[in-house]
ChimeraX commands (.cxc) that place a marker at each C-alpha (Angstrom):
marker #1 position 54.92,126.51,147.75 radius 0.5
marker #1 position 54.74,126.16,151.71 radius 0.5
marker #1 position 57.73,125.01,154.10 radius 0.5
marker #1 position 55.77,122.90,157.10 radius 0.5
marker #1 position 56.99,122.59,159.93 radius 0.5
marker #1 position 55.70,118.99,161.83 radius 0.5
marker #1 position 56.54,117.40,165.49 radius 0.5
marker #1 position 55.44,114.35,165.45 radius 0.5
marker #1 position 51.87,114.01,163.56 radius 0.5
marker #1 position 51.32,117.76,164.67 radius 0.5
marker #1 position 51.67,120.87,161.91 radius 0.5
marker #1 position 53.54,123.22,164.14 radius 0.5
marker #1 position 53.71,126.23,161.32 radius 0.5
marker #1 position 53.59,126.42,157.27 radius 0.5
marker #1 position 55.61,129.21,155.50 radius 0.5
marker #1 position 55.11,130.42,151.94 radius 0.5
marker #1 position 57.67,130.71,150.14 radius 0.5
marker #1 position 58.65,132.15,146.91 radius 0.5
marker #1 position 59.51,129.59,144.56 radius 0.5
marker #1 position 61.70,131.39,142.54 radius 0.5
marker #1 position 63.85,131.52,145.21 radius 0.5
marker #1 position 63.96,127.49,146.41 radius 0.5
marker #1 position 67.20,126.75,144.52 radius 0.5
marker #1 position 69.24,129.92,146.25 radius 0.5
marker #1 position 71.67,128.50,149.03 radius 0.5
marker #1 position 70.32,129.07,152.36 radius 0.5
marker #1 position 67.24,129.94,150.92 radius 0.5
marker #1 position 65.16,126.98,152.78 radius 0.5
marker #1 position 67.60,127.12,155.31 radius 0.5
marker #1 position 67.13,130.43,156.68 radius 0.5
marker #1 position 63.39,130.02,157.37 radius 0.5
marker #1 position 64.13,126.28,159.32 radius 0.5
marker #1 position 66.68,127.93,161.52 radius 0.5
marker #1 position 64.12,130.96,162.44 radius 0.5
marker #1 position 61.59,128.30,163.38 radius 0.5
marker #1 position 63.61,126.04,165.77 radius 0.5
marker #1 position 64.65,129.23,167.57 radius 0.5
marker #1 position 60.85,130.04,167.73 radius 0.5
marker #1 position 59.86,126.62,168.61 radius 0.5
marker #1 position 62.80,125.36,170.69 radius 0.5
marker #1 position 61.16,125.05,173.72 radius 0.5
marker #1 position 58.69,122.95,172.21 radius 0.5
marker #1 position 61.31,120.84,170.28 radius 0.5
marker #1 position 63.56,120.07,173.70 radius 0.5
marker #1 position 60.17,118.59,175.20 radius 0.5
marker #1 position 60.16,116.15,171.79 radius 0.5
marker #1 position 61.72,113.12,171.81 radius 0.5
marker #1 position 62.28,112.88,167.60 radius 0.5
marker #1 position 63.44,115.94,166.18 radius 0.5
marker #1 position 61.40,118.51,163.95 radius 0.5
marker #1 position 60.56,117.36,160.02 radius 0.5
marker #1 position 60.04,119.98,157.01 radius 0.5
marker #1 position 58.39,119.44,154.48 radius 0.5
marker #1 position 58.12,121.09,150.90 radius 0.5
marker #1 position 54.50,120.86,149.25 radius 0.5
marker #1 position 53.43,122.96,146.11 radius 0.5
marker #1 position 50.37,124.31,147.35 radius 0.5
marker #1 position 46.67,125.15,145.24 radius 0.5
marker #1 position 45.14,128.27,145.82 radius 0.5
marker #1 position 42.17,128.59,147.79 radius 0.5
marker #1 position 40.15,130.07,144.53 radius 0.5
marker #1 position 41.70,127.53,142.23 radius 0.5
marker #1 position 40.31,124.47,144.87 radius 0.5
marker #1 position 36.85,125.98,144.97 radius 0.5
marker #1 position 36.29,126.21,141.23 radius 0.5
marker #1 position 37.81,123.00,140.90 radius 0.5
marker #1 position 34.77,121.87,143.07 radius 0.5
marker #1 position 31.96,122.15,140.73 radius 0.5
marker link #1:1,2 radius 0.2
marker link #1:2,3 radius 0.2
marker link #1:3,4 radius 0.2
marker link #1:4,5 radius 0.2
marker link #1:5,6 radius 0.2
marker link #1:6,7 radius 0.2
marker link #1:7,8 radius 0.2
marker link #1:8,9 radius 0.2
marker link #1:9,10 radius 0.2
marker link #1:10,11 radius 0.2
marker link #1:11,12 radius 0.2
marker link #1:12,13 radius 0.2
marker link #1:13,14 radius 0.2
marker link #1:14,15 radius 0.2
marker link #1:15,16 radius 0.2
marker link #1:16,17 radius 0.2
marker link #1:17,18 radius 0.2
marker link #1:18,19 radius 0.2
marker link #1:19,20 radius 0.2
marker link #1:20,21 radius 0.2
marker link #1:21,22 radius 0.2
marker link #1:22,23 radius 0.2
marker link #1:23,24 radius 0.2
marker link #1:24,25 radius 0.2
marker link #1:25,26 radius 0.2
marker link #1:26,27 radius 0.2
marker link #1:27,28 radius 0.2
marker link #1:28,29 radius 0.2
marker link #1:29,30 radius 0.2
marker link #1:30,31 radius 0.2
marker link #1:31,32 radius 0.2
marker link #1:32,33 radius 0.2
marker link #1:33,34 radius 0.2
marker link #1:34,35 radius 0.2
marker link #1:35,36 radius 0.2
marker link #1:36,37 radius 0.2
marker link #1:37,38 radius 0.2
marker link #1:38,39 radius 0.2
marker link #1:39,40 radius 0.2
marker link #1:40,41 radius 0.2
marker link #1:41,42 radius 0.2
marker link #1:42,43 radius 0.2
marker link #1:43,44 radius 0.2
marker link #1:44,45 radius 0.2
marker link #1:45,46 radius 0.2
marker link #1:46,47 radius 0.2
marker link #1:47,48 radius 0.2
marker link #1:48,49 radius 0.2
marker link #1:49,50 radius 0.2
marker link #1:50,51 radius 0.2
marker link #1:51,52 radius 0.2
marker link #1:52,53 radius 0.2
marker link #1:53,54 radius 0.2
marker link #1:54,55 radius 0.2
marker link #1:55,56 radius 0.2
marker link #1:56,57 radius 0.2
marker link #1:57,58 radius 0.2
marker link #1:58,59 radius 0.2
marker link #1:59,60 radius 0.2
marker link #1:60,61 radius 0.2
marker link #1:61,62 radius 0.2
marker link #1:62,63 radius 0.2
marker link #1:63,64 radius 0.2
marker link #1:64,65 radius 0.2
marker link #1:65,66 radius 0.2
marker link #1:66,67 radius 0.2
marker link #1:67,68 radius 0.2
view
């Protein structure tokens, strides 16, 4: 699972994260705070505020076998 990070149509960063740990409080929010202090100058030059998103991702070795 990945945590992105989006201003606008533009993927700023992706995380991964450990699934296991998703449901623990502050979990999620830990990692969002850490990336609007990295990105806030970026964000103050936005006029709509950051979006995260939460997408189960495929390995890279699982999507090339699935290929053939």
């Amino acid at each position: 699972m990945e945590l992105m990070m989006y201003i606008g149509n533009d993927l700023i960063e992706s995380i991964p994260l450990d699934h296991k740990n998703i449901p623990n409080p502050g979990y999620l929010g830990s990692f969002k705070r850490n990336l609007k202090t990295k990105y806030c100058e970026l964000i103050q030059q936005q006029p709509e505020p950051p979006e995260f998103i939460v997408i189960h991702s495929i390995p890279q070795s699982f999507q090339a076998n699935s290929n053939h």
